[in-house]
C-alpha positions as CSV (number, residue, x, y, z in Angstrom):
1,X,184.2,2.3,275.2
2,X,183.2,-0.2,272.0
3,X,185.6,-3.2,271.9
4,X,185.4,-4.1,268.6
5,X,186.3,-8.1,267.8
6,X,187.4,-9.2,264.3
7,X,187.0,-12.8,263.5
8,X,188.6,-13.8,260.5
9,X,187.5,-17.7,259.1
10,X,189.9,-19.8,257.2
11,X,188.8,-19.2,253.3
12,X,190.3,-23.0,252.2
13,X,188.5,-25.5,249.9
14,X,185.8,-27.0,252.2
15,X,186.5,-25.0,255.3
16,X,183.7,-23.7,257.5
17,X,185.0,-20.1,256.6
18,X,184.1,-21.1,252.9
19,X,180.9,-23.0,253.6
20,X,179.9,-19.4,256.2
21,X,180.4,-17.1,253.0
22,X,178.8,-18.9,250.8
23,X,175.5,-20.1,251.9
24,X,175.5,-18.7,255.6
25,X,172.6,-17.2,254.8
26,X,170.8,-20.3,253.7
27,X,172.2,-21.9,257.2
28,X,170.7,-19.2,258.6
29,X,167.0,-19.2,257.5
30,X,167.4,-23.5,258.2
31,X,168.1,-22.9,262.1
32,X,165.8,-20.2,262.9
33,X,162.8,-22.1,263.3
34,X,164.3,-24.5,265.8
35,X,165.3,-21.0,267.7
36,X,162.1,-19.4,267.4
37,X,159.6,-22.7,267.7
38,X,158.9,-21.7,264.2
39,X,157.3,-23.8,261.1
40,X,159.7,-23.0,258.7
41,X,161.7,-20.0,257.4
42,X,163.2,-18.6,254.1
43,X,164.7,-16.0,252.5
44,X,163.1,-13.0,250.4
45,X,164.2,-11.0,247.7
46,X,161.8,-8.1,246.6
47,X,160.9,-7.7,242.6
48,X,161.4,-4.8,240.7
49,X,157.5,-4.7,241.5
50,X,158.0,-4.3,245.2
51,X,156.6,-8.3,245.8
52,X,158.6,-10.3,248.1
53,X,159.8,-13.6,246.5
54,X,161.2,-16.4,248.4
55,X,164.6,-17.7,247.3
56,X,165.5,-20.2,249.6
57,X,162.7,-21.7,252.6
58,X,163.9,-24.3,255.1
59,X,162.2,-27.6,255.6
60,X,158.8,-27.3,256.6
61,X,157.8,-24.5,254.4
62,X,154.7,-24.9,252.2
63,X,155.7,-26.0,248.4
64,X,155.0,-22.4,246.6
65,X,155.0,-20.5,250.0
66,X,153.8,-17.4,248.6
67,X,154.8,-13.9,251.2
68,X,152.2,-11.4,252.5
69,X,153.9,-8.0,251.7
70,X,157.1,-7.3,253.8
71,X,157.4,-3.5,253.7
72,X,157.8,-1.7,255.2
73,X,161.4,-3.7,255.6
74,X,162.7,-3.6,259.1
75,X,163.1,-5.9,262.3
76,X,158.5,-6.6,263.4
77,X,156.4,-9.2,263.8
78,X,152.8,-9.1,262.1
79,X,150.1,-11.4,261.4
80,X,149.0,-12.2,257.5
81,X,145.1,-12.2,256.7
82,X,144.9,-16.2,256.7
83,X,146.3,-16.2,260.4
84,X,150.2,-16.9,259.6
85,X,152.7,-15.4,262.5
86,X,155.1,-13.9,260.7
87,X,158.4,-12.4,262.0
88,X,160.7,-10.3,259.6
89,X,164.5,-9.0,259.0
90,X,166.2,-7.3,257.2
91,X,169.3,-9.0,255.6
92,X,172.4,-7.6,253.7
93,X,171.3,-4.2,254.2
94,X,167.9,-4.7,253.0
95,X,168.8,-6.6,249.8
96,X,167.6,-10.3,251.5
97,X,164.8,-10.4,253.6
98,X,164.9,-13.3,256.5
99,X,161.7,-14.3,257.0
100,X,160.5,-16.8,259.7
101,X,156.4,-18.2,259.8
102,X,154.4,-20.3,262.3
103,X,150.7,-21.3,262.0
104,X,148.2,-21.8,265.1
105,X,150.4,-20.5,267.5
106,X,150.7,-17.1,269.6
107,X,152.3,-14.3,267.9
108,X,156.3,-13.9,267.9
109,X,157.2,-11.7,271.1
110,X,159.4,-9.0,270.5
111,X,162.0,-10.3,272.2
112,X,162.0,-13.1,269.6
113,X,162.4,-10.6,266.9
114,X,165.0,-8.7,268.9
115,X,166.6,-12.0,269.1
116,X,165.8,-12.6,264.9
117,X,167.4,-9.1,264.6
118,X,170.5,-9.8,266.7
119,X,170.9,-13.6,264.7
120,X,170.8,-11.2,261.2
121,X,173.4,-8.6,262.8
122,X,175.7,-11.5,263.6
123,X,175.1,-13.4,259.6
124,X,175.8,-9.8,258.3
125,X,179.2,-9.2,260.5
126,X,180.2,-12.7,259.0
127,X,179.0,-12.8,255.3
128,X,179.9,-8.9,254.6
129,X,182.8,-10.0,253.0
130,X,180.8,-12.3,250.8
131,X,177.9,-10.1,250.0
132,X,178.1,-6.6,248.4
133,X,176.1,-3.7,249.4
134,X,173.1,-4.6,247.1
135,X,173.2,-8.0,247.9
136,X,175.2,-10.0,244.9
137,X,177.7,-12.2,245.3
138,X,181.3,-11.3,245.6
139,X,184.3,-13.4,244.5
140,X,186.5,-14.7,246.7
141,X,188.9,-11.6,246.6
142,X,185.6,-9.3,247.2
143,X,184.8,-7.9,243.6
144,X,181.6,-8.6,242.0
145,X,181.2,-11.1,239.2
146,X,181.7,-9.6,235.5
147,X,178.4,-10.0,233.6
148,X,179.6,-12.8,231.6
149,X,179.4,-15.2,234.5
């Protein structure tokens, strides 16, 4: 038996419901390197080219951080060719990609990127109502923005 538990955050000017839809992600990517003992981590959006471009990094990140190539897209850890420990996530279904990087350290364990992935699974429970199922932005009454916004 799955007990199922629904939280549901106050959606009020300023309230932490508000501030969790709108830029939990962002929250997100800024705590995980104090969870993981990591340099810094971001968020990634792939191009219509397949690239991974970062959207948002936390303090600590490089100015112009560029990304190795994430795919294939799903909870790993690898190592980049100039030595950088990465440790990957998917995010909104695969739309963002949270990424987390440390230099001159061990590789991430798996159970850190069980942990990453279990971090992700909670953001998604909690921003689902903000994000849609590619990724945009929803309003506040869960419809996507009309192209003249």
């Amino acid at each position: 038996m799955m007990l199922r538990i629904r939280i549901r955050l106050p959606d009020r000017p300023g309230s932490l419901g508000r501030v969790a839809r709108t830029r939990g992600a962002e929250i997100l990517a800024d705590a995980v390197p104090a969870i993981l003992s990591a340099d810094w981590a971001g968020l990634a959006e792939q191009t219509a080219d397949g690239d991974a471009v970062l959207v948002h990094a936390s303090a600590g990140a490089a100015p112009g951080a560029g990304l190795p190539d994430l795919a294939p897209l799903r909870p790993r850890a690898f190592t980049a060719p100039d030595g950088t420990r990465f440790a990957v996530c998917p995010l909104s279904g695969g739309a963002l990609a949270l990424v987390v990087a440390r230099t001159g350290a061990p590789p991430f364990h798996r159970t850190e990127v069980c942990r990453l992935e279990q971090l992700a699974g909670a953001a998604d429970a909690v921003l689902a109502r903000r994000l849609g199922p590619a990724g945009e932005r929803l309003s506040p009454a869960g419809e996507a923005p009309s192209p003249g916004r």
